[in-house]
C-alpha positions in Angstrom: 14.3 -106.0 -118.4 14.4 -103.9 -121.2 17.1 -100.8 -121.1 16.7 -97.5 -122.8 19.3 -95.1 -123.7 18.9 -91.9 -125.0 21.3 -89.4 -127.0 21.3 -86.8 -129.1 20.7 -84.1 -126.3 22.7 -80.7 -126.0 23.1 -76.8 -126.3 21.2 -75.4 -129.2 20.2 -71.5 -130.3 16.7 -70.7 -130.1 15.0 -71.4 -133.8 17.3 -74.4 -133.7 16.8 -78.2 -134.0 18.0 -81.2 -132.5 17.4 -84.9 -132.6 17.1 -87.0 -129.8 17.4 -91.2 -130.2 16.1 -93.7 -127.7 17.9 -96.9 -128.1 16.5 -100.4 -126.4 18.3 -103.4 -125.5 16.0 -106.1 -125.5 13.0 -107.2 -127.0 10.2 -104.1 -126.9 7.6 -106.6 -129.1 4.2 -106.3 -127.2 4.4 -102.8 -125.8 1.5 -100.3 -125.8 3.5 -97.0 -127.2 7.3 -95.4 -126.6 6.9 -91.9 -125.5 9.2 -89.2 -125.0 8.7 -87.0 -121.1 10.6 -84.4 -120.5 11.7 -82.7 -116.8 12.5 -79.0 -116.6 14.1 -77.5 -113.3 11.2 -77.4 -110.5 8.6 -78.7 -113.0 6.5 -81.8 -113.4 7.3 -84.0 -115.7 5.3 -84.3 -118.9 4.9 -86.2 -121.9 5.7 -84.6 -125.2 5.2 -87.4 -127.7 3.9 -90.5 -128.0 4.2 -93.8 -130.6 1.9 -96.3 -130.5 2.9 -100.0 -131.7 0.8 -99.2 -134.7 2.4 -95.8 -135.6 0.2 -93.7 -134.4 1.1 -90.7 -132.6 0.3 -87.9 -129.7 1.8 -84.8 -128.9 1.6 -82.3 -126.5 0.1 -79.1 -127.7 3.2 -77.1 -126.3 4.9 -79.1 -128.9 2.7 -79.5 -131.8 3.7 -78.5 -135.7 7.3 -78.3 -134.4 8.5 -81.9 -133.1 7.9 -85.2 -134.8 8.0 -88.4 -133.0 9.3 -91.3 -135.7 10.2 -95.3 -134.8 12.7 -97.4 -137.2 15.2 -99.0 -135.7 14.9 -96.7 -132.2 13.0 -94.1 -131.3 13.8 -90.4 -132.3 12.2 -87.2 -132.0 12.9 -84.3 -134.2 13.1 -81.3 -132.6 12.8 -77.6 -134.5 12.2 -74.6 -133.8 13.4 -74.8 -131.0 12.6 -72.6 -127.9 13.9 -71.9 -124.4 10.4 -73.4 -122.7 11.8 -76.4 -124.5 14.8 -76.6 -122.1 14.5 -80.2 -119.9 16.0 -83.3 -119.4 14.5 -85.5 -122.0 13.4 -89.1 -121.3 12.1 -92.0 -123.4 10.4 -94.9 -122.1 8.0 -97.8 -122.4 4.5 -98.2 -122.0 3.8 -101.7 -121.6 0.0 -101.3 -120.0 -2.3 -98.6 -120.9 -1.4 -95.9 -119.0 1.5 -97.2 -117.3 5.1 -96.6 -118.4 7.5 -99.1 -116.7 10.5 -98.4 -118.2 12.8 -95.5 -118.5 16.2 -94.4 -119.6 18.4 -92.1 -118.2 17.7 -88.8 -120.0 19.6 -86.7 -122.1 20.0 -82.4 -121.4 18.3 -80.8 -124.0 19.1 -76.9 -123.8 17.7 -73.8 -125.2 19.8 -70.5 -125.6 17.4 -67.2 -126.4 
């Protein structure tokens, strides 16, 4: 069972950027994509980025022109200009088959002062 953990969360101004990393333990050969979701406060959650085994990537248009989704040794997504909307709980997590994303970590606070 592979685990996730993510970091790189916290307080930030509006206009600001953040990082967030997504750490696996275990082997994550043979996935489909890693995608970042994110959760705010009486919302669905929805997925803001995607990375496909091949490097391809997905974003959501909320999200588009300001965060970048990269892969190397983890998983990160680069966060900037940032905006209150943008406040959430931030989650990575493996898609294994197409459309189905098995495993999750255990998010990280992202937060968004006007």
């Amino acid at each position: 069972q592979v685990q996730l953990v993510e970091s790189g969360g916290g307080l930030v101004q509006a206009g600001g950027s953040l990082r967030l990393s997504c750490a696996a333990s275990g082997s994550i050969s043979g996935i489909v994509s890693m995608g970042w979701f994110r959760q705010a406060p009486r919302k669905q959650r929805e997925l803001v980025a995607r990375i496909t085994s091949s490097g391809s990537t997905n974003y959501a248009d909320s999200v588009k022109g300001r965060f970048t989704i990269s892969r190397e040794n983890a998983v990160y997504l680069q966060m900037n200009s940032l905006k209150p909307e943008d406040t959430a709980v931030y989650y990575c997590a493996t898609e294994w088959r197409p459309g189905t994303y098995d495993s999750w970590g255990q998010g990280t606070q992202v937060t968004v002062s006007s």
